[in-house]
DSSP file (Angstrom, degrees, kcal/mol; ACC not computed):
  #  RESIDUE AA STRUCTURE BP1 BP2  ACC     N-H-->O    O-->H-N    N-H-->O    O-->H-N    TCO  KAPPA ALPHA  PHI   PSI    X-CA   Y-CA   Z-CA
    1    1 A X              0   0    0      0, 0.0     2,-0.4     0, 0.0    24,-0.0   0.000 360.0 360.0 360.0 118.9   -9.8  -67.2  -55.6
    2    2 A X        -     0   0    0     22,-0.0     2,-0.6     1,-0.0    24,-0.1  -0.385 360.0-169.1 -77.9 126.4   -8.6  -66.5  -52.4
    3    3 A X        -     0   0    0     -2,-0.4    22,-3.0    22,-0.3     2,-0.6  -0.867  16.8-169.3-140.1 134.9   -5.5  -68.9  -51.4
    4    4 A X  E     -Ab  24 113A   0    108,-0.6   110,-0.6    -2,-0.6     2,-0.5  -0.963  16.4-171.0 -93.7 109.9   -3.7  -69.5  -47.9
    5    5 A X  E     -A   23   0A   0     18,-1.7    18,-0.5    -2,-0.6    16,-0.1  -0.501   9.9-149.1-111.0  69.4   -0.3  -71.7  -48.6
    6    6 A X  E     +A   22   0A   0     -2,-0.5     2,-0.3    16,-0.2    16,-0.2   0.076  21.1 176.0 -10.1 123.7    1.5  -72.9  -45.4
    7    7 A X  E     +A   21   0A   0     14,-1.7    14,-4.7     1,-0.1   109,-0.1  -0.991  44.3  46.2-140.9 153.3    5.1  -73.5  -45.1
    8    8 A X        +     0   0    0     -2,-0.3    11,-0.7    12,-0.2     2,-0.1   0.694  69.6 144.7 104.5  19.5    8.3  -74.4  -43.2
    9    9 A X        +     0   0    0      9,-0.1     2,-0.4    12,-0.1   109,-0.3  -0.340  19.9 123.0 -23.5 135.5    6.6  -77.9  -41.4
   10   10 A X        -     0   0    0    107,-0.3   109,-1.6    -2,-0.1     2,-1.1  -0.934  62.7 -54.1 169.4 173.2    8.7  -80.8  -40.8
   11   11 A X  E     -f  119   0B   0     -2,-0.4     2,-0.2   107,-0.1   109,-0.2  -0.545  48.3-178.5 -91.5 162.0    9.9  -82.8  -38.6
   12   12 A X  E     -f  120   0B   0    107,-2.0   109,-1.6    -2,-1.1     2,-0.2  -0.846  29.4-123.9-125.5 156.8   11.8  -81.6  -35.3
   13   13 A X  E >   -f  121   0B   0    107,-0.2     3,-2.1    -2,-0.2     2,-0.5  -0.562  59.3 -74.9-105.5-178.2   13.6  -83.3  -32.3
   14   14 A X  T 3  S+     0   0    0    107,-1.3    73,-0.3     1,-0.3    72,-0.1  -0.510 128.6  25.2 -78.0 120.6   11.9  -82.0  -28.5
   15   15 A X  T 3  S+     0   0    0     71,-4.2    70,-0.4    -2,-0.5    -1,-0.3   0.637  99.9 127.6 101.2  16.9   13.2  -78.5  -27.8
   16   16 A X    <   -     0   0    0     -3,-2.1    70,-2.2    70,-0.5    69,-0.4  -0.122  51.7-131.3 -71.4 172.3   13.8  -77.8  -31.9
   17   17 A X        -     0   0    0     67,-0.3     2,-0.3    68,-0.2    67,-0.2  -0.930  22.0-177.7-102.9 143.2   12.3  -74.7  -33.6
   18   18 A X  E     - C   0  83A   0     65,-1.2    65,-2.6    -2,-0.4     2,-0.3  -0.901  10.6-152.8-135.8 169.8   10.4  -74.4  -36.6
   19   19 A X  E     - C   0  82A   0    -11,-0.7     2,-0.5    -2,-0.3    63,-0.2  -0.955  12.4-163.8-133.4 124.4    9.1  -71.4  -38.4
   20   20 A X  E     - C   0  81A   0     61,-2.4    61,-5.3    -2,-0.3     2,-0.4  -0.806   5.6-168.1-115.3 152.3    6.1  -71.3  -40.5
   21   21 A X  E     -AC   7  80A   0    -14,-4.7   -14,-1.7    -2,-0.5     2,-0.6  -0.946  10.9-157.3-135.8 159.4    4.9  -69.2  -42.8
   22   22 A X  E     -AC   6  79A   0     57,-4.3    57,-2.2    -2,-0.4     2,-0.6  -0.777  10.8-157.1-147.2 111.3    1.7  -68.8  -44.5
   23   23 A X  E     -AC   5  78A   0     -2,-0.6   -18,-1.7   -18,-0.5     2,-0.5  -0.499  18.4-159.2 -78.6 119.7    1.9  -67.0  -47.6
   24   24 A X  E     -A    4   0A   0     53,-4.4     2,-0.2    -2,-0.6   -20,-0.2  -0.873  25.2-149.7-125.2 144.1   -2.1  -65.2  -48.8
   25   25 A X        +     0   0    0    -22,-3.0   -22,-0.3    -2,-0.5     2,-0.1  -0.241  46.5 138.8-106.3  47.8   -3.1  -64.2  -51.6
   26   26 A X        -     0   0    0     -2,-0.2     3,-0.5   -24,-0.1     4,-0.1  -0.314  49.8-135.8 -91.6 123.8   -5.7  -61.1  -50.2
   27   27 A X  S    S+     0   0    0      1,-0.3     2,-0.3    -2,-0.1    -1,-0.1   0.716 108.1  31.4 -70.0 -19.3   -5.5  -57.7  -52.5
   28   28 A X  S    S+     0   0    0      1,-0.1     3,-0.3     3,-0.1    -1,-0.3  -0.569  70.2 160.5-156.7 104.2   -5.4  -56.4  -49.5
   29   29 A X  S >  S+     0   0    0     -3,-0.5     3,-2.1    -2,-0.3     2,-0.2   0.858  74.9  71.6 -70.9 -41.5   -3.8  -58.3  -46.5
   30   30 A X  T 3  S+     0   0    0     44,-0.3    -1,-0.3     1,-0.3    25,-0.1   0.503 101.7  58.7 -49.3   9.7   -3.2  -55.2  -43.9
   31   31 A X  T 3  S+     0   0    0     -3,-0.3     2,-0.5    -2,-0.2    -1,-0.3   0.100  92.5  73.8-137.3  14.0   -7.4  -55.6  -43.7
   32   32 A X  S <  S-     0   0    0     -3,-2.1     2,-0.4    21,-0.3    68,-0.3  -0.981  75.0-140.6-134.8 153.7   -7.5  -58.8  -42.7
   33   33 A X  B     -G   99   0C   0     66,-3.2    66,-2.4    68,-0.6     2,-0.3  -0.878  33.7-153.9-102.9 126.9   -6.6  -60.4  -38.6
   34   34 A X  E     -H   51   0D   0     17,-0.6    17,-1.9    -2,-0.4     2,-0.3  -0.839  11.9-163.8-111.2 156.6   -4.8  -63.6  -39.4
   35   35 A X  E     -H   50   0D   0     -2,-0.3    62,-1.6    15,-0.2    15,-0.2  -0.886  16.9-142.6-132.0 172.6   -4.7  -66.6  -37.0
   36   36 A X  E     +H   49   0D   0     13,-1.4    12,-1.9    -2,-0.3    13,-0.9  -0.737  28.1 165.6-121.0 137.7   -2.7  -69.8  -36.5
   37   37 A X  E     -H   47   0D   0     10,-0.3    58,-2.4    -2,-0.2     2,-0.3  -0.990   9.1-176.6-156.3 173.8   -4.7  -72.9  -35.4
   38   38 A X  E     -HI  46  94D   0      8,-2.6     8,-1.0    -2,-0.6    56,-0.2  -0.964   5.7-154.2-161.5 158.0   -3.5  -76.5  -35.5
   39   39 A X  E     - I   0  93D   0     54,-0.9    54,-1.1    -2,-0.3     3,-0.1  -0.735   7.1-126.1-142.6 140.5   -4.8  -80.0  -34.7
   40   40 A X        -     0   0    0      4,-0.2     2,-0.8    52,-0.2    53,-0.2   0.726  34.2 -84.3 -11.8 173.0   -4.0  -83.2  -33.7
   41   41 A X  S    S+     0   0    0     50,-0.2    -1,-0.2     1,-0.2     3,-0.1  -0.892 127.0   3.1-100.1 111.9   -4.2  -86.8  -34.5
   42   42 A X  S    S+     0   0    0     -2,-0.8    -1,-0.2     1,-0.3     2,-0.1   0.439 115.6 115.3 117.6  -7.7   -7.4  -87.6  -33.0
   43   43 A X        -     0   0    0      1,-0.1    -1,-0.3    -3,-0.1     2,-0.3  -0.290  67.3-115.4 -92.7 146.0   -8.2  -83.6  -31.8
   44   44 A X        -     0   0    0      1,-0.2    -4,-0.2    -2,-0.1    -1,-0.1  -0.614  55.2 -85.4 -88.2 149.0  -10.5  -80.9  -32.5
   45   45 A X        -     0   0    0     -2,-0.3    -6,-0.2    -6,-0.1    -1,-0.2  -0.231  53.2-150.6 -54.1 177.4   -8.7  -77.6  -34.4
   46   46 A X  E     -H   38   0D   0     -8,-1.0    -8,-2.6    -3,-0.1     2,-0.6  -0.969  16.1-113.2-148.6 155.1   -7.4  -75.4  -32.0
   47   47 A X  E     +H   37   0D   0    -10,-0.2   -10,-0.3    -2,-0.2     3,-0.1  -0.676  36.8 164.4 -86.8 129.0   -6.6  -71.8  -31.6
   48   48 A X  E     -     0   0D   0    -12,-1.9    13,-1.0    -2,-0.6     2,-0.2   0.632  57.4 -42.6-107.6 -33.2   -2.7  -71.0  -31.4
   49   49 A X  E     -HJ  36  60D   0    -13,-0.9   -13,-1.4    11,-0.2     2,-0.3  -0.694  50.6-167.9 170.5 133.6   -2.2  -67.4  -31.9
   50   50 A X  E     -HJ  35  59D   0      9,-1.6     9,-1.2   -15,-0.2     2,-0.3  -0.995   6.2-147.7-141.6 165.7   -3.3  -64.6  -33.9
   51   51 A X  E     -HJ  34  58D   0    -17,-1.9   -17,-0.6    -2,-0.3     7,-0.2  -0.691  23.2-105.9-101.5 151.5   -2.5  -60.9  -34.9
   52   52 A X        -     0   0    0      5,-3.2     3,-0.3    -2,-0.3   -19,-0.1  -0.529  33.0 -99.5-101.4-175.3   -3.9  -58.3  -35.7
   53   53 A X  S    S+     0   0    0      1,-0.3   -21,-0.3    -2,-0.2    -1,-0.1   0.702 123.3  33.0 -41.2 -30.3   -4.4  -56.4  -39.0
   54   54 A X  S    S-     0   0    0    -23,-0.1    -1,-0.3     3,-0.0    18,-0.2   0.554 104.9-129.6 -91.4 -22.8   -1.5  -53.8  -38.0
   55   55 A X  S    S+     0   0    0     -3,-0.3    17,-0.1     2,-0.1    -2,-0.1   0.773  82.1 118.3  66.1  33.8    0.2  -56.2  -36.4
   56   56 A X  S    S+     0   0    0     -5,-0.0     2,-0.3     2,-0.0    -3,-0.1   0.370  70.9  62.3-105.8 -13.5    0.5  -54.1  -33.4
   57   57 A X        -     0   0    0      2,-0.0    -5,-3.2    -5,-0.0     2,-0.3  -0.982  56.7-177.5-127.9 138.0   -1.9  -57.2  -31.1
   58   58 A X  E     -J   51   0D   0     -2,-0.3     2,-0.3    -7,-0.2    -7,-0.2  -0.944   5.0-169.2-134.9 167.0   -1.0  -60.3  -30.6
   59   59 A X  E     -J   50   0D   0     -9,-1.2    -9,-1.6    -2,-0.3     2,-0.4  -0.997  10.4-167.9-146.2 128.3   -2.9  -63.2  -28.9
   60   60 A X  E     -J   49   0D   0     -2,-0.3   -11,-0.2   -11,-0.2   -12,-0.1  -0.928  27.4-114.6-141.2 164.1   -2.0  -66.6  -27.7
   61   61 A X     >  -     0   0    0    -13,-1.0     4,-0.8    -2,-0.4   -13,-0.1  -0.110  26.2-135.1 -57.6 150.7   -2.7  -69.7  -26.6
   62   62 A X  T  4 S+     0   0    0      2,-0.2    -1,-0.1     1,-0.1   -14,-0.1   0.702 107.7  66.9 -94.8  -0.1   -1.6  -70.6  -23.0
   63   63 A X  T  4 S+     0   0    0      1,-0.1    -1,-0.1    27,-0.0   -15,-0.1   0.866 117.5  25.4 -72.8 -39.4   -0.4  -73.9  -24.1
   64   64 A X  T >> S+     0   0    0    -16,-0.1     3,-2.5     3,-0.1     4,-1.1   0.645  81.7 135.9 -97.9 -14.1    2.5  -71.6  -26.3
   65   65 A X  B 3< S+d   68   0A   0     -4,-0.8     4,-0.1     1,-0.3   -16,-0.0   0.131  70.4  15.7 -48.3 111.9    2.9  -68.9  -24.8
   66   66 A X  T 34 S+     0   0    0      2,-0.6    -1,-0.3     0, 0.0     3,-0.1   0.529 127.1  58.1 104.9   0.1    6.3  -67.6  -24.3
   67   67 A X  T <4 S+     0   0    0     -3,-2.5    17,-0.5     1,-0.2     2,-0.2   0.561  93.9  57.0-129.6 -24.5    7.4  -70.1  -27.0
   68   68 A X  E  <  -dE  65  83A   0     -4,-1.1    -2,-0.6    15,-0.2     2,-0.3  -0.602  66.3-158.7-113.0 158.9    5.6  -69.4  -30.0
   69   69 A X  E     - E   0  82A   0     13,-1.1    13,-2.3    -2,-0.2     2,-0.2  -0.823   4.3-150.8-174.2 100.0    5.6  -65.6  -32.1
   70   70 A X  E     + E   0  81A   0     -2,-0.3     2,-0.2    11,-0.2    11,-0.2  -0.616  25.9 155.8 -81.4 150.3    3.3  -64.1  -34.5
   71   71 A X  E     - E   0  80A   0      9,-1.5     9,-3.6    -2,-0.2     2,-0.2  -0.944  16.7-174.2-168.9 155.5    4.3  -62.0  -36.7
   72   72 A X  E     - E   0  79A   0     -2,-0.2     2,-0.4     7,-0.2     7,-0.2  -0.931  14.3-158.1-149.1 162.2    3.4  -60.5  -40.3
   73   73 A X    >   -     0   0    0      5,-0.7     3,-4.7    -2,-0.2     5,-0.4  -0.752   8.9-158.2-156.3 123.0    4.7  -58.5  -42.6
   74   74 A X  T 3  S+     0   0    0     -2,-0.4   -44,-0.3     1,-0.3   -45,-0.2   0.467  80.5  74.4 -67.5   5.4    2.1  -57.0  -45.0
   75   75 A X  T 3  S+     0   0    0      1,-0.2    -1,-0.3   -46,-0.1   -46,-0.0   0.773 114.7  26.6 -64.7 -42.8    4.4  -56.0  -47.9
   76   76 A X  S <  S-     0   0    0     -3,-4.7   -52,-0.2     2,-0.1    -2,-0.2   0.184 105.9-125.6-111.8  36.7    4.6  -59.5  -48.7
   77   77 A X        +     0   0    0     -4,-0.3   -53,-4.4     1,-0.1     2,-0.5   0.736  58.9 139.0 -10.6  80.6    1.7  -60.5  -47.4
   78   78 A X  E     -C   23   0A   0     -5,-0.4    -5,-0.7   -55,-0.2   -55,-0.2  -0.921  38.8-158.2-130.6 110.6    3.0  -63.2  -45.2
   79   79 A X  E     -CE  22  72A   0    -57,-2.2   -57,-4.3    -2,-0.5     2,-0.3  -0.674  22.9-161.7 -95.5 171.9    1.9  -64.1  -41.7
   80   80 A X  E     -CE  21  71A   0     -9,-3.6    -9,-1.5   -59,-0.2     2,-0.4  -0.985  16.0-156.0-140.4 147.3    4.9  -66.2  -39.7
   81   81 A X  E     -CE  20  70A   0    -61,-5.3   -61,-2.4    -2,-0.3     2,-0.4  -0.825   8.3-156.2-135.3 111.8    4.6  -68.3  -36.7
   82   82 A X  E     -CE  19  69A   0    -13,-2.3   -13,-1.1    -2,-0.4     2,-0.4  -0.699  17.6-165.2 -92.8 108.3    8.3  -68.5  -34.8
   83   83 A X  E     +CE  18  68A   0    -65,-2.6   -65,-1.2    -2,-0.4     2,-0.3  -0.908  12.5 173.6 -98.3 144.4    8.0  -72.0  -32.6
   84   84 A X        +     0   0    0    -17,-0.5   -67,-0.3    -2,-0.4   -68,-0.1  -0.922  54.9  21.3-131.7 151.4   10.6  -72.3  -30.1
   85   85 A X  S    S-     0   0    0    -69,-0.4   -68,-0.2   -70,-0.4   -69,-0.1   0.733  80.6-167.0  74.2  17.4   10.8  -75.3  -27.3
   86   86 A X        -     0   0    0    -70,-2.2   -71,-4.2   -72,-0.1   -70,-0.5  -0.240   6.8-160.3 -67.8 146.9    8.8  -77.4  -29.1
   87   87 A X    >>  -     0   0    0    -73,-0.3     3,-2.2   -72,-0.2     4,-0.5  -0.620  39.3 -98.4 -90.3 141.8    7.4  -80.6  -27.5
   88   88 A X  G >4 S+     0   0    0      1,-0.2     3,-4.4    -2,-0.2    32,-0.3   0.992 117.1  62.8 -44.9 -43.1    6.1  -83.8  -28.4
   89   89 A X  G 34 S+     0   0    0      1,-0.2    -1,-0.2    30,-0.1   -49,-0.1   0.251  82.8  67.7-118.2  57.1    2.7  -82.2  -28.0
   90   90 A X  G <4  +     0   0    0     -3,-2.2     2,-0.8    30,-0.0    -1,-0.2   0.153  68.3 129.2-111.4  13.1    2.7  -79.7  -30.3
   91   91 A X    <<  +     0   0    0     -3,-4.4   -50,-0.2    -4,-0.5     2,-0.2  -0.459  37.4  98.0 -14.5  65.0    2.7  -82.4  -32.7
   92   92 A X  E    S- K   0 118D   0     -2,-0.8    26,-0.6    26,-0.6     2,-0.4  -0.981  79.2 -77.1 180.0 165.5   -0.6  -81.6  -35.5
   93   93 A X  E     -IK  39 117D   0    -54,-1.1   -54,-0.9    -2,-0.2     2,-0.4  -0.628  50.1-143.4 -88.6 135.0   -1.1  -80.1  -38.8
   94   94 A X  E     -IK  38 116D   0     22,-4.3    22,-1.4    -2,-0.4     2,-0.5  -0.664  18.9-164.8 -99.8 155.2   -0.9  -76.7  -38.4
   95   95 A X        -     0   0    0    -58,-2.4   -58,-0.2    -2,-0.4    19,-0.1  -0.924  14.9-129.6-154.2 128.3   -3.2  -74.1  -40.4
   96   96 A X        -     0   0    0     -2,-0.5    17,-0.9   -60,-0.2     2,-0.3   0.057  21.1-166.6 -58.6 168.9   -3.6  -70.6  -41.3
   97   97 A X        -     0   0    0    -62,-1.6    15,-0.2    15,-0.2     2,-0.2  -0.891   3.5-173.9-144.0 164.6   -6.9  -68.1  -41.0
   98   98 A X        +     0   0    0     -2,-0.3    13,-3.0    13,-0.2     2,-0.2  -0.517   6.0 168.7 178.4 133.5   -7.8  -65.0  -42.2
   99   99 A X  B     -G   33   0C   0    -66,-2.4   -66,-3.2     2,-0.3    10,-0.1  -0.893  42.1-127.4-123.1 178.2  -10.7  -62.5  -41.8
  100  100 A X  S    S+     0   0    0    -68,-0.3     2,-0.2    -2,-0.2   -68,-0.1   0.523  84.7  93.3 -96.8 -15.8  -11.8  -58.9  -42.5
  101  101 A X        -     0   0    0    -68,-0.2   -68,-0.6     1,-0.1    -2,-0.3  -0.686  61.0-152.8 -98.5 165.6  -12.7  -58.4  -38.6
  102  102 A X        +     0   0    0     -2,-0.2     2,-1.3   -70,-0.1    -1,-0.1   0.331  58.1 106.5-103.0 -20.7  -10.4  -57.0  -36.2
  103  103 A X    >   -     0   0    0      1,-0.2     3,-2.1     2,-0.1    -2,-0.1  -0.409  58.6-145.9 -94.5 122.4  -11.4  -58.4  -32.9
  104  104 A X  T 3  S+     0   0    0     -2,-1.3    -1,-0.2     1,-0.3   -45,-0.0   0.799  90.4  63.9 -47.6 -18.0   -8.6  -61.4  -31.4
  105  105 A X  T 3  S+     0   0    0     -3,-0.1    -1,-0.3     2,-0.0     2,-0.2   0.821  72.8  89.3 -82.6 -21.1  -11.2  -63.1  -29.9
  106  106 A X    <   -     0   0    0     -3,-2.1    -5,-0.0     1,-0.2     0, 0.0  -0.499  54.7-161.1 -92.1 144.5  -13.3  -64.2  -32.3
  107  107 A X        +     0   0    0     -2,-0.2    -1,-0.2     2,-0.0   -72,-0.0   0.893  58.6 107.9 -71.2 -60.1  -12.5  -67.9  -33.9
  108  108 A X        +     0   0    0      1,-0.0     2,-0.3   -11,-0.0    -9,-0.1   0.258  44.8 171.8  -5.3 133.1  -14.4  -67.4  -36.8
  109  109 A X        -     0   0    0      1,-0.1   -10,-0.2   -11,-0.1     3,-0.1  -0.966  32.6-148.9-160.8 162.7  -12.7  -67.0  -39.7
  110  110 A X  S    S+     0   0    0     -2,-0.3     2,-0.6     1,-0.2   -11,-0.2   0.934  78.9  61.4 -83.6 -50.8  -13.5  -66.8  -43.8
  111  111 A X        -     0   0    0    -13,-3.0   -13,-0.2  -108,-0.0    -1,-0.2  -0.858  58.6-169.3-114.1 125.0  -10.3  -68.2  -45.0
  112  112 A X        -     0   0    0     -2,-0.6  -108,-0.6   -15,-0.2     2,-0.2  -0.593  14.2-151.4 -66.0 135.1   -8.4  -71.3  -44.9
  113  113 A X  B     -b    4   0A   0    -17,-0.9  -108,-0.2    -2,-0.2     3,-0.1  -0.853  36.0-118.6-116.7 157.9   -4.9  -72.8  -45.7
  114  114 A X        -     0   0    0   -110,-0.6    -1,-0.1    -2,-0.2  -109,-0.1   0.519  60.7-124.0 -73.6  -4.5   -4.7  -76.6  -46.5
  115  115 A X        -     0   0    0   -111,-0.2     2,-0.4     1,-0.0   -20,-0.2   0.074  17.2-106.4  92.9 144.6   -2.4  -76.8  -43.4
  116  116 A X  E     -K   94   0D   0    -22,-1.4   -22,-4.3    -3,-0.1     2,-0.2  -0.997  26.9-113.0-132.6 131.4    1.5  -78.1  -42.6
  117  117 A X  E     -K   93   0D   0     -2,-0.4     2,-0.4   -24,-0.2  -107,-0.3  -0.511  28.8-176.4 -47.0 125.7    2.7  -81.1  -40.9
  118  118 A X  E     +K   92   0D   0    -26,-0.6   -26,-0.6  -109,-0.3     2,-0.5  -0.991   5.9 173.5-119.1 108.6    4.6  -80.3  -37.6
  119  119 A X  E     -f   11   0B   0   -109,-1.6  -107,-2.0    -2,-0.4     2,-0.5  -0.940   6.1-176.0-116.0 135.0    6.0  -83.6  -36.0
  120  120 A X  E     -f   12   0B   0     -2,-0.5     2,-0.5   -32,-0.3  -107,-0.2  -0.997  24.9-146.3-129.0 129.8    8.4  -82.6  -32.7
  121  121 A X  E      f   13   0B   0   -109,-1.6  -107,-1.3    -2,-0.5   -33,-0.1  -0.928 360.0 360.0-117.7 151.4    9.8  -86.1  -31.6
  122  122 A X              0   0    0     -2,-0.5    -1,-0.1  -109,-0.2  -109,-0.1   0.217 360.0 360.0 -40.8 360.0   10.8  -87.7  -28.1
C-alpha cells in the first residue's frame, strides 16, 4: 500500500515561511515525478510545483514563483516544499503527488497524500 504523508502545515502570520514535507513510501522513489498541489476553501485543486525524478527540473506555478522551492532528496524518500512570503492567499490544504512519468506537465498523477493545513493570516 502505497502511502503519501504530509508534514510541517500550520498556521503562519503574512510574509512567514513554512516548509513541508511529504514523506512516500515508493520502493523506488528516484522513478517517480512528484508534485505539490493545494486547494482552497471553496476552490478546485491546484497545481503548485513539481520536480522531477532526478530532481534536476523543477516547475512552478506563477502564483509562487520566486517564493516557493521544490526539492527532494531520494535517500529518504522525501519530497519538500520551502514557502517563503507567504500571503493570505496561499491559504488551502496542501497535498502531495506522485507518478512513474517524467513529463512536468502532465497533472495526472497515481498517488495521493491526505493533505496539510496551511493557514497564512492578515
Amino acid at each position: 500500500q502505497v502511502q503519501l504523508v504530509e508534514s510541517g502545515g500550520g498556521l503562519v502570520q503574512t510574509g512567514g515561511s513554512l516548509r513541508l514535507s511529504c514523506a512516500a513510501s515508493l520502493r523506488t522513489f528516484s522513478m517517480y515525478r512528484m508534485g505539490w498541489f493545494r486547494q482552497a476553501p471553496g476552490k478546485e485543486r491546484e497545481f503548485v510545483a513539481v520536480i522531477s525524478r532526478s530532481g534536476g527540473r523543477t516547475n512552478y506555478a506563477d502564483s509562487v514563483k520566486g517564493r516557493f522551492t521544490i526539492s527532494r532528496d531520494n535517500a529518504k524518500n522525501t519530497v519538500y516544499l520551502q514557502m517563503n512570503s507567504l500571503t493570505p492567499e496561499d491559504t488551502a490544504v496542501y497535498y502531495c503527488a506522485a507518478d512513474r512519468g517524467d513529463v512536468l506537465g502532465r497533472l495526472d498523477y497515481t498517488y495521493w497524500g491526505q493533505g496539510t493545513q496551511v493557514t497564512v493570516s492578515s
